[in-house]
N, C-alpha and C positions, 0 to 999 in steps of 0.2 A: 197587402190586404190579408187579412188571417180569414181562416175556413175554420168551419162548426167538425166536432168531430166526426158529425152524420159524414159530412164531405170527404174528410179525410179516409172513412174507413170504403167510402164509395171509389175514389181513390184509384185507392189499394187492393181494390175486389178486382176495379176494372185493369189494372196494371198484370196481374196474376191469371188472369183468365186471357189476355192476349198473348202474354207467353208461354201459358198452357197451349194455346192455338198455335202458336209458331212452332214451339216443339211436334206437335202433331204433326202436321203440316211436313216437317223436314223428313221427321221418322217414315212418312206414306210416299213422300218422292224426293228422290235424297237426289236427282237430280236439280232438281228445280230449285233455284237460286231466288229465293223472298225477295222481291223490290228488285230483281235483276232486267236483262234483256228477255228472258224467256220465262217469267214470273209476272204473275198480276200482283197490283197494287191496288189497294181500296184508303178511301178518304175517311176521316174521324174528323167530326163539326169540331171548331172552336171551342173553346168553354163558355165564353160570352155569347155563343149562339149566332156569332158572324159567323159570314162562310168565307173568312181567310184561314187558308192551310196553317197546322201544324208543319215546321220544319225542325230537321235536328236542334237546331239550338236554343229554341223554343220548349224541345223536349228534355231539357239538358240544363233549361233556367235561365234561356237569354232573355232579352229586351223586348217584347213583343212586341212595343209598338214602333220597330224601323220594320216588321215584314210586314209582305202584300204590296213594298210599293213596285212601280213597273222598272224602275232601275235597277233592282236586285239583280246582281249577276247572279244570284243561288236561283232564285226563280227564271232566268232564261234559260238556266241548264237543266233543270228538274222539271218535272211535270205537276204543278200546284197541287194536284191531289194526290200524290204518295203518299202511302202514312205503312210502314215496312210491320206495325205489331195489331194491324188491325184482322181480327177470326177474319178467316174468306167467308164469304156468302153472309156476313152478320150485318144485321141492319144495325144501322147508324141511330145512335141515340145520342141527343144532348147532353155534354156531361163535360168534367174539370180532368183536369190532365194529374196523375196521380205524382205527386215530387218524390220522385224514386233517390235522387241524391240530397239530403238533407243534412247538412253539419249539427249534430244534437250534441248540447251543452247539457252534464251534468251539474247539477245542485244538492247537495247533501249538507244535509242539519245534523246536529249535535248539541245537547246539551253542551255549557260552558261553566254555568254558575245554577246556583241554584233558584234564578231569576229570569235567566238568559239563556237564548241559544245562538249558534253563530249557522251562517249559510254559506257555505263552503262549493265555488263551481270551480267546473277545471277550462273554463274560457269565459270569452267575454260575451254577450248578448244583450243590446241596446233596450230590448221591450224588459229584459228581468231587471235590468238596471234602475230601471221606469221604475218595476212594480217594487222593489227594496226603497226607492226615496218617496212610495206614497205609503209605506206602514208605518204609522205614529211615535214605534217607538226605536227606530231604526238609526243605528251608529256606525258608523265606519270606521275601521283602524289602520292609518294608511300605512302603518310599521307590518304589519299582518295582511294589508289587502284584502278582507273579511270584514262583511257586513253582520253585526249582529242585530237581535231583537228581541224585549223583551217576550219570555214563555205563552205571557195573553194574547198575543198579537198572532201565534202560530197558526191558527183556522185559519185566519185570516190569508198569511200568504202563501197558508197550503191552496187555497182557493185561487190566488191567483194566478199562481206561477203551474199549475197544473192547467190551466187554462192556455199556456203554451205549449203544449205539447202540440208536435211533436221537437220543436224547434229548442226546449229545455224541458230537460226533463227530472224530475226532485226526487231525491231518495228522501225519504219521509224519517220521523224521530217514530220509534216500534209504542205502540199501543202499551204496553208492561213498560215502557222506560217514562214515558210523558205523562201516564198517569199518578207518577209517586212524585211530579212536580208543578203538577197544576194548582195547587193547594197556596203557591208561593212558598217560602222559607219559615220555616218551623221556631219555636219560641224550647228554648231549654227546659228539659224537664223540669221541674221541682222534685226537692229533697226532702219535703216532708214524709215520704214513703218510708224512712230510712227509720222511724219512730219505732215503725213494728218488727225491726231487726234486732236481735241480741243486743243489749249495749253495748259489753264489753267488747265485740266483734266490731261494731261501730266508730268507739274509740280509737282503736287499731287501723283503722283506713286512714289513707291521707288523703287530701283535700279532691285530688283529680279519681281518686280510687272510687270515693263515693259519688263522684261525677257520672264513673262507672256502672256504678249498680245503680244511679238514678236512670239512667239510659236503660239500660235492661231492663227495670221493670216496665219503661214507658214501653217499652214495643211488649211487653207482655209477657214476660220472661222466657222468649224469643230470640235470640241475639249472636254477634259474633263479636267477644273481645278479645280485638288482635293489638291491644297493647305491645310493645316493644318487649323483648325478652328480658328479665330480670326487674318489671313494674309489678309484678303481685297479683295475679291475672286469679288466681288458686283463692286469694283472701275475697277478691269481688265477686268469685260464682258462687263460694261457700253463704258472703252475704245476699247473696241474689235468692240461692236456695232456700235459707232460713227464711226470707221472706214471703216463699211460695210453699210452707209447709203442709196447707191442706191438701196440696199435690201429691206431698209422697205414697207411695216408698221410693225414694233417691238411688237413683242407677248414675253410677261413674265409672266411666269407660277412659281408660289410661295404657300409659303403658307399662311391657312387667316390671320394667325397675323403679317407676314410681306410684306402684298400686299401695304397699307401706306407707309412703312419703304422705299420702290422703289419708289413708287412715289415720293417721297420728294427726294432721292436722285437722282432723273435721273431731274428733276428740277435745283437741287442742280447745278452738274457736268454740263446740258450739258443747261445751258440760254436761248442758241439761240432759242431751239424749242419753239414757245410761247404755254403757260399754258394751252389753251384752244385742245391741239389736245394729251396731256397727259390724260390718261382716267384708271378708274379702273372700272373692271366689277363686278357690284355689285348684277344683276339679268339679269335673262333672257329677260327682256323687255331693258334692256340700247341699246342705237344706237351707234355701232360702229365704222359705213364705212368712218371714218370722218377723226379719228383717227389717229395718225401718232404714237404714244406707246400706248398700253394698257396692265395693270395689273392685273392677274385674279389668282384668287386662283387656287390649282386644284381640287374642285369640281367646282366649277364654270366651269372650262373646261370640264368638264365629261355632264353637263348639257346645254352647250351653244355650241355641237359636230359640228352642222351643220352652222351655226350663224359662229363661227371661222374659218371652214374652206373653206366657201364662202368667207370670206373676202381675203383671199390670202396670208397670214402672210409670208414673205421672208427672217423673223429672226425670231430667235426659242431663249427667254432663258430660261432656264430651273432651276430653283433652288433649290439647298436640294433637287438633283436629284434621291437619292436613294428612292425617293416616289413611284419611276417607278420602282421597282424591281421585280413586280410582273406581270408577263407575262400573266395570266388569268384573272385580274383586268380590268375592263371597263376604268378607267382613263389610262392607260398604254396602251392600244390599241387607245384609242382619241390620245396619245401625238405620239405611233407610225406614226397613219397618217397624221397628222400634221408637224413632222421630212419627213415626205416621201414628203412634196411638199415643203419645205423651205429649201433653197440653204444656209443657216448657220444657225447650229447650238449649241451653247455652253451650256453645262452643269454644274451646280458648285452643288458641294459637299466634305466636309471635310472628307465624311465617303463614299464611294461610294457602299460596299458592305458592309451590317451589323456585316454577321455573317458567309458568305461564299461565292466562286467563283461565284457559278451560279447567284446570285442576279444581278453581272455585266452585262449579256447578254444583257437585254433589252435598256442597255442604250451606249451599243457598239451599237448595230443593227439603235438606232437612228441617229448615227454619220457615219454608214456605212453599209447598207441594206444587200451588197451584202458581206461582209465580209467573214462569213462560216455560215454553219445552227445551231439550237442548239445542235443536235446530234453532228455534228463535234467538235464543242465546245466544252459541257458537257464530251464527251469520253476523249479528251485532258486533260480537265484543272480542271472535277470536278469527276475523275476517275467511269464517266456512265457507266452503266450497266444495263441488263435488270432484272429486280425485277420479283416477285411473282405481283407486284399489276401496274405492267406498267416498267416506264423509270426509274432509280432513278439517281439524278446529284445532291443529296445529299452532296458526296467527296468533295476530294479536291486531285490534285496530278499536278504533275510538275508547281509547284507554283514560283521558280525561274523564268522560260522560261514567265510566263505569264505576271510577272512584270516587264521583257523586255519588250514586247511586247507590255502593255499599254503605257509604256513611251516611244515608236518609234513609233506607229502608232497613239493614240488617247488621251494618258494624260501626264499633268504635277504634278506634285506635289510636294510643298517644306517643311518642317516641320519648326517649329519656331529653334529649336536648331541648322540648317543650315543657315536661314537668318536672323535670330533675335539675333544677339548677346548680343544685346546690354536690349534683355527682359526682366522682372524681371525673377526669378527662381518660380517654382515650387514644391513645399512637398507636397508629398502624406503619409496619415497615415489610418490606419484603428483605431477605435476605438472599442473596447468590450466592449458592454452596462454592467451596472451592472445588473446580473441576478436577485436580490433582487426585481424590480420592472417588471420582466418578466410577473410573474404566479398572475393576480389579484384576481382569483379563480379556484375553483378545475377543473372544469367545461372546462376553458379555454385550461386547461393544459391536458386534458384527449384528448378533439379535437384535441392539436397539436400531441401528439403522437398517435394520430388515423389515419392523415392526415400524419404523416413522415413514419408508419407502411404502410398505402396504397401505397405511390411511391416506397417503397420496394421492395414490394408483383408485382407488376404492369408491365404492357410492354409495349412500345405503344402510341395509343393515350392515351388509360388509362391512363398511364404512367404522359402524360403532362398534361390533366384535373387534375390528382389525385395533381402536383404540382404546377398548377395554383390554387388551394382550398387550398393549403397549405402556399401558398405566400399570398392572404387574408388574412389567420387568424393571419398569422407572422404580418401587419399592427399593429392590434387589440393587440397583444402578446406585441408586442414594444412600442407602444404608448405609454405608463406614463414612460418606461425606457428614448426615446428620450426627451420626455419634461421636466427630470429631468434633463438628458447632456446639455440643452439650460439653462439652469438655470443656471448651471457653464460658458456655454459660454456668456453669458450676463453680467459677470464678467470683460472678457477680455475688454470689453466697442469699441467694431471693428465692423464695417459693416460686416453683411456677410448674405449668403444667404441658405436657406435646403430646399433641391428636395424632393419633396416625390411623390409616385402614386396614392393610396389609398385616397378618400374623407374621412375616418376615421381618417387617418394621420392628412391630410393637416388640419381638424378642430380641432382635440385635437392641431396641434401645434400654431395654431390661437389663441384660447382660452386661452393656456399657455402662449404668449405672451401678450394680453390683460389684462391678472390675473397681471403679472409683471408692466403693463404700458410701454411699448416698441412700439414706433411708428414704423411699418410698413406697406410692401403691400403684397398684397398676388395678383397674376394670376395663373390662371387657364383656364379649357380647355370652361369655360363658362363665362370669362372674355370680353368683347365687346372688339373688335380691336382700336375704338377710342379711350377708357382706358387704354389700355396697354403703349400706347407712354409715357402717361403723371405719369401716374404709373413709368414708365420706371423712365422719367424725375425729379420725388421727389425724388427717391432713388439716383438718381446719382448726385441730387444738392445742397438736404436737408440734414444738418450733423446729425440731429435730429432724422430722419430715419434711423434706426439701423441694420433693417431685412427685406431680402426679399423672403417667402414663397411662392415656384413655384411649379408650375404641372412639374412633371420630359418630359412626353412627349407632355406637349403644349408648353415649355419655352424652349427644349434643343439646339435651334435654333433659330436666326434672333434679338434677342437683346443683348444687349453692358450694362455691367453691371458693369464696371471697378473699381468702388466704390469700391467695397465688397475687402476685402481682404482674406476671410475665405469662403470656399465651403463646405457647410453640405449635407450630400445624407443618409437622412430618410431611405431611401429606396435603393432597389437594382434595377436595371432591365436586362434582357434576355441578352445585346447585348453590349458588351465594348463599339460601336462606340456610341450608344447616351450616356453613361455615358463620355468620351472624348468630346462631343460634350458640355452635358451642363456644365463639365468642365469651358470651354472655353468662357462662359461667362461673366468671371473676366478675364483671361487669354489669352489676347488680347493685342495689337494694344493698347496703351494709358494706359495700366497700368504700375502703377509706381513703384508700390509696391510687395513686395517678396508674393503668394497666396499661401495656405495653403488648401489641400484639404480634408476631412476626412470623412472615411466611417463609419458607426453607425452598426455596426454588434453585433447581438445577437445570441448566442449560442444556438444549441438544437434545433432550426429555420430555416426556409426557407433558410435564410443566406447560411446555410453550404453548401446546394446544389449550390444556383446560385452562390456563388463566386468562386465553383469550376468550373461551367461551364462555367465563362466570362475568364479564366485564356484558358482554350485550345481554346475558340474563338479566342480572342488576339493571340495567338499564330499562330494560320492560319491564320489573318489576316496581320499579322506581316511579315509571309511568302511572301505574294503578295504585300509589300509594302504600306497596305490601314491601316495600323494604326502601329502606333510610340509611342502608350502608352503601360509601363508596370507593370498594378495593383500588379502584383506578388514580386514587391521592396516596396512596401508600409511599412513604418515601421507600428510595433501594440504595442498599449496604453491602459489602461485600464480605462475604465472612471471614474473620480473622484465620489466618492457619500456619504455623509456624512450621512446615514442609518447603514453603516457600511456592507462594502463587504466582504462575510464570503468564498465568494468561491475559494480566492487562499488557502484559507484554509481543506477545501473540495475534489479537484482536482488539484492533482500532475500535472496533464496535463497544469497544467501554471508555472510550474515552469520557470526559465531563461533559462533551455535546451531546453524544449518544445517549448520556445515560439519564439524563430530561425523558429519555421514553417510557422512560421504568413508571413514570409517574402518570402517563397515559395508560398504565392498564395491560401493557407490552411488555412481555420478553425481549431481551437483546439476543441476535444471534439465533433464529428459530430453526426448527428443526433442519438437519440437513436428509433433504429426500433420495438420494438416491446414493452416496458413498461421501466419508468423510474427505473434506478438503484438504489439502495438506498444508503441512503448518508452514506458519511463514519465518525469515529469517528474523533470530532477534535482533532488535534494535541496539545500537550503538552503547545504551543505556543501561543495558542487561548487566548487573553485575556475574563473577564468574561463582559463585555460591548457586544461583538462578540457572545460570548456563548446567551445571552440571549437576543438576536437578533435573534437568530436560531430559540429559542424557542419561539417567538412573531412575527416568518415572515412574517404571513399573514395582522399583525395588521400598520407594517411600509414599506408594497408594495408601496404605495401610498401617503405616508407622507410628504416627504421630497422636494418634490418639489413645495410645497404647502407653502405660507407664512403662517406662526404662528397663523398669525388671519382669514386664510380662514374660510368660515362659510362650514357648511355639505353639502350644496345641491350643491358649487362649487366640492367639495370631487366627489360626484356621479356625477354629469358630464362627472367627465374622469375614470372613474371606465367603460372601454370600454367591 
């Protein structure tokens, strides 16, 4: 029999005030033993208003109706009227015994579809069971074991199943999530809007492009398009813009090295405007009220807060928006109130959140103030909670419902393998440096396993200083192994290009390509912007130009590199989406050619760490929809080296069974924590070239990548 919830909280009142009573009770005669031999006992009527005693197991959920009889042995021995939590001296009132142990079943909704939601418990309960087979529009998935229902029906078994409490109890879909699908599923914009856009700009889009800008204007020129990297994201805001002209003056906020790159295109696309009211903001003294577009970095905007937003800006764009991810940053509070007085605003980014839900907030809140708060958010979507040290919205949870949600209220996004059929393809490989040119001295190799022993040992922030010190030295550690793997790739005789982080990278592989004679460029994050274009311009015109050596996070955006056929990544970094990002720098829009990507991973190394932790990033970002790469398919290769590679010889762990891991996403052979193992005997199979290779390691670390007639003082160079 269920109880009203008047009952339940009477209960609960009377359950709480008897052992407020006993407490007292104990504390004022710590002798006197409650319900003992030298303690009084007082009786509590039935619930039903008979005067059969409560007994323990009555009070605990048994069977009420086998007590009171006179065969009870419990009743021979006890005195029928004990009741051990009733106040001394309280009169006895009629009342329900409060069910202090109760098993409560959770139920939790989620959006599924943009029609449906599913109801989600973590046990079983026969009455909720009931009420799922009396809603109209209720399916069961016996593969999932999840009942869903269509969105209409939701009042409905909010009402009922709250109606069981306390016995099930419903986490409910958030007021800001149910209300942008109560509506049912939405009809595609129309493209007649596209009338009042430049032609010739028009002409220039492709089919899903102005798919693009039809969606932005439907939300109002409002929007987040996170098109895939190298789709043309630049051509649909410039058509979005032109469309919302009576808005201006046009504020676009980029970064320094592609604040030009907009300039010449908003020239390019839209003629009419004449050249003298296009403006880039290059310091805080430029005069801007003049102006009908200007292009400002985002420091520049952090430093020109007031200057900006005197002038009135009534278009907002926003570029490589994930800049703003960061809600305590000075620039991200300028671009907030910025968004707060400009009636459209567009966003582009390929990568919108790096590495996790919360990063999104701040560039939802610019497209839509009132939206929800971040509490409301963070508890939804990045499973918040309250920490030891504050908030934490670290999570991540009902990542389905969210990536509805961007795509109905604030994003588009299409990947190339949807619209681009006609793209070249894509291979991804990982490569395993030869460990031969890892260890250039002892010295080296004592810090790295001191630096892999410390994020062992470590928690914490500790934890990530101890493997940001570790990711240094891996630079240092790799360096002569990478510039040996360019030696082989300068073989293939193909354009291509290698990210690296580290200024020790980027010169040892400068310097190795110089040693060779290989005309390239190198940018980096101290490269002038006027350079950059015409840099850009050599490598994508001159066949003579072989290589192009980039800063992984000055270059992983805003240039077109199509040349290249081959992507090298020197290096690793933290977050899938810039590694997909500089990807996408050959893998674009106008490449003709099949790109080949390959990762430079060295064993025993930093490597082992971060490519385990880009594998479960990707994975939750996979979940919300914001990334469609997946490094865990990468095939693995072992890179050629004519030193003589003794260590499939060495370590079973590369055998051909082992090395099927490479393609989950895994290192072979991870870090060793606490002292190198010692090596094992070679096998029977060893030839004696191999053998006595072993025994001269240190003297051909650094050999082989060196032409025959290097002199010594190139040698110590790269001896890093």
């Amino acid at each position: 029999m269920s109880c009203t919830s008047e009952e339940i909280a009477e209960k609960r009142r009377l359950a709480i005030e008897r052992l407020n009573a006993r407490k007292k009770c104990i504390g004022s005669k710590p002798n006197n033993i409650v319900g003992g031999d030298g303690g009084s006992v007082h009786t509590v009527p039935s619930p039903t208003g008979n005067k059969i005693p409560h007994t323990i197991s009555t009070f605990y959920g048994g069977n009420q109706s086998s007590f009171g009889k006179s065969n009870s042995s419990f009743h021979t021995n006890r005195a029928p009227t004990t009741q051990p939590y009733t106040k001394p001296g309280q009169k006895n009132t009629p009342g329900k015994m409060a069910p202090i142990f109760v098993r409560t079943i959770t139920c939790a909704c989620s959006i599924i579809s943009e029609s449906r939601f599913v109801a989600d418990s973590n046990g079983y309960n026969e009455q909720m069971i009931e009420v799922f087979k009396q809603i109209p529009s209720k399916s069961y998935e016996s593969s999932t074991r999840k009942w869903t229902f269509e969105i209409k029906d939701y009042p409905m078994l909010l009402e009922r199943i709250t109606a069981l409490n306390p016995h099930v109890v419903l986490a409910p879909i958030p007021k800001f999530v149910l209300q942008e699908f109560v509506g049912g599923p939405k009809p595609k914009p129309k493209r007649i809007c596209l009338n009042a856009i430049e032609p010739s700009l028009v002409e220039s889009l492709l089919e899903f492009q102005k798919e693009g800008v039809a969606y932005a204007i439907d939300k109002c020129g409002r929007v987040l398009i996170a098109d895939e990297m190298g789709l043309g994201k630049t051509y649909q805001a410039i058509a979005v813009a032109d469309f919302y002209q009576q808005d201006w003056p046009l504020l676009i906020c980029t970064t320094a090295t592609t604040r030009d790159s907009w300039a010449h295109k908003i020239r390019q696309l839209l003629p009419y405007i004449p050249v003298h009211l296009i403006a880039c903001l290059n310091s805080g003294q430029d005069y801007i009220n003049e102006c009908r577009v200007l292009v400002s970095s985002y420091s520049m905007m952090e430093r020109c807060t007031e200057k900006l937003l005197d002038r009135g800006f009534g278009m907002l764009i926003f570029d490589e928006s994930h800049t703003l991810k960061n809600f305590k940053a000075k620039c991200t509070t300028v671009a907030l109130a910025l968004a707060k007085k400009a009636r459209r605003v567009v966003l582009l980014s390929g990568t919108p959140a790096l590495s996790r839900p919360a990063e999104l907030f701040t560039q939802l809140q610019m497209l839509d103030g009132r939206f929800c708060s971040f509490k409301e958010y963070s508890t939804r979507f990045c499973a918040g909670k309250q920490g030891n040290f504050g908030w934490d919205a670290s999570g991540q949870s009902n990542l389905a419902e969210l990536n509805l949600l961007l795509g109905r209220k604030f994003m588009i996004r299409r990947t190339k393998d949807e619209v681009m059929s006609e793209l070249t393809e894509k291979n991804r490989e990982t490569v395993v440096l030869d460990p031969s040119y890892l260890w250039t001295n002892e010295e080296m190799e004592d810090n790295m396993n001191s630096y892999a022993s410390d994020y062992t040992s470590s928690k914490g922030r500790q934890r990530e200083e101890a493997l940001i010190k570790y990711y240094s030295v891996t630079a240092e550690a790799k360096a002569p192994a990478v510039c040996a793997y360019l030696k082989e790739v300068l073989k293939e005789k193909k354009k291509f290009i290698v990210f690296a982080h580290h200024h020790v990278m980027l010169n040892a592989i400068e310097k190795c390509l110089e040693k060779q004679k290989v005309d390239f460029i190198r940018i980096d994050g101290s490269t002038r912007s006027d350079l950059r274009t015409s840099f850009v311009e050599k490598f994508q015109t001159k066949l003579s130009c072989q290589a192009a050596v980039l800063s992984l996070r000055a270059c992983n955006a805003g240039i077109t590199l199509t040349a290249a056929q081959l992507v090298l990544f020197a290096e690793l970094d933290w977050n899938p989406s810039t590694l997909a990002q500089a990807e996408s720098r050959a893998h674009r829009i106008g490449q003709v050619d099949t790109v080949t990507v390959r990762y430079l991973l060295a064993k025993k190394t930093a490597d082992d760490i971060i490519w385990t932790m880009l594998q479960r990033k990707q994975e939750t970002l996979s979940r919300v929809g914001l990334c469609n790469e997946d490094f865990s398919d990468a095939s693995s290769v072992q890179a050629p080296s004519d030193a003589g590679n003794i260590e499939p010889f060495l370590n079973k762990s590369l055998s051909p069974t082992a090395a099927g891991n490479f393609k989950r996403g895994t290192l072979d052979g991870f870090v060793q924590r606490s002292s190198p193992a010692p090596a094992q005997k070679p096998q029977q199979t060893v030839h004696k070239q191999v053998s006595s290779c072993m025994e001269t390691k240190e003297n051909v670390c650094l050999s082989s990548f060196l032409n025959p007639d290097d002199d010594d003082d190139d040698l110590a160079g790269l001896e890093l």
